[in-house]
N, C-alpha and C positions, 0 to 999 in steps of 0.2 A: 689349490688356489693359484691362477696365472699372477708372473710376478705383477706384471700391473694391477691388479686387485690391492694385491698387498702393498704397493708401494703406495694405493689411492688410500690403505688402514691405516698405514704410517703416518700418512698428511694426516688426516683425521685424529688421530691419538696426540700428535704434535697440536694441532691448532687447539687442540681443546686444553693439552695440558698449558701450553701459553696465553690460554686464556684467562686461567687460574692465577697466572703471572699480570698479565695487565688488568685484569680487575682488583687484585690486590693492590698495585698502582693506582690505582685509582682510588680504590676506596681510602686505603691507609696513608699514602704519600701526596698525593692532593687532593684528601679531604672533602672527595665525595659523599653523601650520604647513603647509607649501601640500598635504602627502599626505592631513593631518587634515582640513582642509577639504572636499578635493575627494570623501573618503569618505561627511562627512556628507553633502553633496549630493547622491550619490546613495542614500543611507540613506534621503532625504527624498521621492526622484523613486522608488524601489522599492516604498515603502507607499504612494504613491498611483496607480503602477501597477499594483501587485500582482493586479489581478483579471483583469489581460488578460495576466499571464505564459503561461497555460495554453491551451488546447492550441497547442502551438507548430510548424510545419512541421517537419520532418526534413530533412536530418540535424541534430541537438539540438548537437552539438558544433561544427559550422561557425555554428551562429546565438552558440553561447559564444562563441566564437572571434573574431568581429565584435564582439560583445557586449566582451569584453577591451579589443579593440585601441581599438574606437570611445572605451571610457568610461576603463578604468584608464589606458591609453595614451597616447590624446588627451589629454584632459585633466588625465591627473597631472601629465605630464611637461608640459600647457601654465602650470599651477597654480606649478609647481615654476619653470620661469622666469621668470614673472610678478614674481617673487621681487626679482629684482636689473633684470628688461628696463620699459622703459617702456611706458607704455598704447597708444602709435601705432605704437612699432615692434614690440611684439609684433602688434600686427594686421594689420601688413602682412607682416611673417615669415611669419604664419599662412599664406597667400596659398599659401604655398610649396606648401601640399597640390595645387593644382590640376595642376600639372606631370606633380607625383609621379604622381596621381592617374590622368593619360594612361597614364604609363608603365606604370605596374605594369596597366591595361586591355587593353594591348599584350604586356605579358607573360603575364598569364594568361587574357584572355578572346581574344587574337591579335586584336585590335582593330588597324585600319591607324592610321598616324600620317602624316598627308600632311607636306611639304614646308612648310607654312603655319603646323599648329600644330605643330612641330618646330622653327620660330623662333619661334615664343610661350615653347615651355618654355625655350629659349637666353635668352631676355630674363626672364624670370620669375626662372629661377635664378642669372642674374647680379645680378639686383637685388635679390636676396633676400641672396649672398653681399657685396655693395655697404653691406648696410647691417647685420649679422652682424658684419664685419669691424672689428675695433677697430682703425683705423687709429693713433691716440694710444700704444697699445703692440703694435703688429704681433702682438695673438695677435687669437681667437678670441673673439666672448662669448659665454660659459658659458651663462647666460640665454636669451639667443636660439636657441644649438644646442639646448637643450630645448624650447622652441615648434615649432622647423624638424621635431627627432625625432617632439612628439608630433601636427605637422599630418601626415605622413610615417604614421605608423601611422592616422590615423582615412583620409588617402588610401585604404591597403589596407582598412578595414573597407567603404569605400566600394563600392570594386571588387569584397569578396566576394559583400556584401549582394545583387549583382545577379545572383546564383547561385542566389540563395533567394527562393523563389515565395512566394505567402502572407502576407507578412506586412504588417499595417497600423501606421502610425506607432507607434501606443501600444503594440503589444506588439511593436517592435522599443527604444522604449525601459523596456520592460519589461525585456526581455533585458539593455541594455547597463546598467543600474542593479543590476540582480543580479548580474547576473556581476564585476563593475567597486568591487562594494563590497568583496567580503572580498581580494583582492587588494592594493586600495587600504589599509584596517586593518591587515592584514597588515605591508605595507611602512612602515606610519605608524610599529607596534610595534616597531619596526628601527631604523628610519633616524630616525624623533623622539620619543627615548625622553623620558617628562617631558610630552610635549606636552597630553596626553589630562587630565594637571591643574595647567597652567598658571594663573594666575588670569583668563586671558584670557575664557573662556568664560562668566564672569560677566557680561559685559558684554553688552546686548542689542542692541545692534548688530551681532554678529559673528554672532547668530541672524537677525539683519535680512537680514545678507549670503548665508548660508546660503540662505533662504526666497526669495529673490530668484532668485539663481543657478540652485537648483532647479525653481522654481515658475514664474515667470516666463521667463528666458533657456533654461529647458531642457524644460519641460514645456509649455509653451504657446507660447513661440517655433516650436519644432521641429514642434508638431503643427500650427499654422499653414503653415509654410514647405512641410511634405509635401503639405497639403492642396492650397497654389498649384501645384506641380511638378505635382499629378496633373492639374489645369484648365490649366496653361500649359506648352507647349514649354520644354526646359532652355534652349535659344538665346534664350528671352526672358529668364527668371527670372534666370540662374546671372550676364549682365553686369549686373543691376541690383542683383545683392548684394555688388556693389563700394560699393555707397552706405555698408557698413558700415566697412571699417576707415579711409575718408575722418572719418565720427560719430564714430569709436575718435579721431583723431588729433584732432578737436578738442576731444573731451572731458578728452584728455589736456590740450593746453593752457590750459583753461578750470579743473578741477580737483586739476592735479597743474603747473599751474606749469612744463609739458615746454618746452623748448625743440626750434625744429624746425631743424636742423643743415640745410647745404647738402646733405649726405651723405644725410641721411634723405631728403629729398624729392626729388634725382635718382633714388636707388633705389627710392621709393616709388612714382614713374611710371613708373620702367621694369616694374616688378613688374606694375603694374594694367594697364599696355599689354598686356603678356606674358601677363596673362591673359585679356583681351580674344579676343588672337591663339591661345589654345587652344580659347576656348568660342564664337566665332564664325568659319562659314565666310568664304572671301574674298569672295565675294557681298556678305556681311551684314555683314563690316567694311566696306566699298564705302561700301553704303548709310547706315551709322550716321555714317561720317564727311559724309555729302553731308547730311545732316537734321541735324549740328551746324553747318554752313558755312549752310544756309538751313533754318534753324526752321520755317517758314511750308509748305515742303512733304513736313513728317515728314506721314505718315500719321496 
């Protein structure tokens, strides 16, 4: 990979993992509502796609469909645990989709799952449940299982997307910003009655977070990140965008004061092993472990 690739993965891994950071601002420290939020954002990413909605492959309802799962999905339900989960461990929850991501390949595209990356998703999902696990009161956190749910649904838009021919970054997030908003309102109308005239909204910071998340982490992250995928094999790209929820964890502790529990950080490397072990053959873990033992003769 030329260093400018990589240094365009870097920006990318960063803007998303600080993204995680200013929506937690948001949501938790000026009391945003996390459905409200996550609507504007794509209200925001809709009018500045809007010209490449049109003409869209066929079938229109499988591109909705992805369009749904990717935007309202993903990220309501990641917005909505954001709420109560912490900025490192929701990004390493996040993680979770990769697994899923397999499986649900195997279920609907009959994609094989060798032996290899079938102990990736074993360790993935234990470390994901490892750290999920409120062990101080043996339940569940609430928080987290919404992150798990909504990496879990962008996993399937994942998987559909590769069904549908045609489409370029921008008018697939054309799609998911359309589809993704009235849904998102919708449910805001419901579940956060009051929100929509809060006094919050006064505040230009919470349009700061808004314009960020949108514009930045979602509009130019993502068309960046398609762009590297189309010039580099996934077996390069997909382990070097482990660099993000590592940024996530310490942005946490740099801006939110996190502490990082024994708990977190066992599970947090079995997760990132675990997904090593899905996105790399046994070949190519081989070689990544022999080029960390002697730097000198990575390629």
């Amino acid at each position: 990979m030329p260093v400018r690739d990589f240094v365009l993965l870097v920006g990318v891994c960063i803007l998303w993992a600080s993204n995680n950071v200013v929506s937690k601002y948001a949501i938790s420290v000026l009391g945003v509502a996390p459905m409200a939020y996550a609507a504007l954002r794509f209200v925001l990413v809709a009018v500045l796609t809007f010209r490449w909605l049109l003409p869209a492959p066929r079938p229109y309802w499988r591109l909705a469909l992805v369009g749904v799962l990717m935007g309202a999905g993903n990220f309501g339900l990641f917005f909505l645990g954001m709420k109560d989960a912490t900025v490192a461990s929701a990004a390493i929850v996040a993680q979770a989709g990769v697994p899923v991501s397999a499986i649900f390949s195997m279920l609907l595209l009959q994609e094989r799952i060798s032996r290899w990356r079938a102990f990736g998703i074993v360790l993935t999902l234990a470390g994901t449940l490892a750290i999920v696990w409120d062990g101080g009161q043996l339940a569940l956190s609430p928080g987290l299982l919404f992150i798990a749910g909504g990496a879990s649904m962008g996993a399937l838009a994942g998987v559909l997307i590769k069904t549908i021919e045609g489409v370029s970054p921008l008018q697939l997030q054309a799609w998911v910003s359309f589809c993704s908003l009235w849904p998102l309102l919708s449910i805001s109308a419901v579940m956060e009655p009051g929100a929509w005239h809060e006094g919050v909204w006064t505040h230009w910071q919470v349009w700061a977070c808004v314009a960020y998340s949108g514009v930045f982490a979602s509009l130019i992250a993502h068309t960046v990140f398609y762009g590297l995928i189309q010039r580099h094999e996934a077996t390069v790209i997909m382990p070097l965008t482990l660099m993000m929820p590592m940024f996530a964890v310490v942005m946490g502790v740099i801006f939110f004061g996190e502490a990082l529990s024994p708990r977190l950080l066992i599970g947090a490397t079995v997760v990132l092993l675990g997904v090593l072990f899905i996105v790399l053959r046994r070949n190519q873990m081989a070689a990544l472990m022999a080029a960390m033992r002697n730097p000198g003769t990575a390629p």
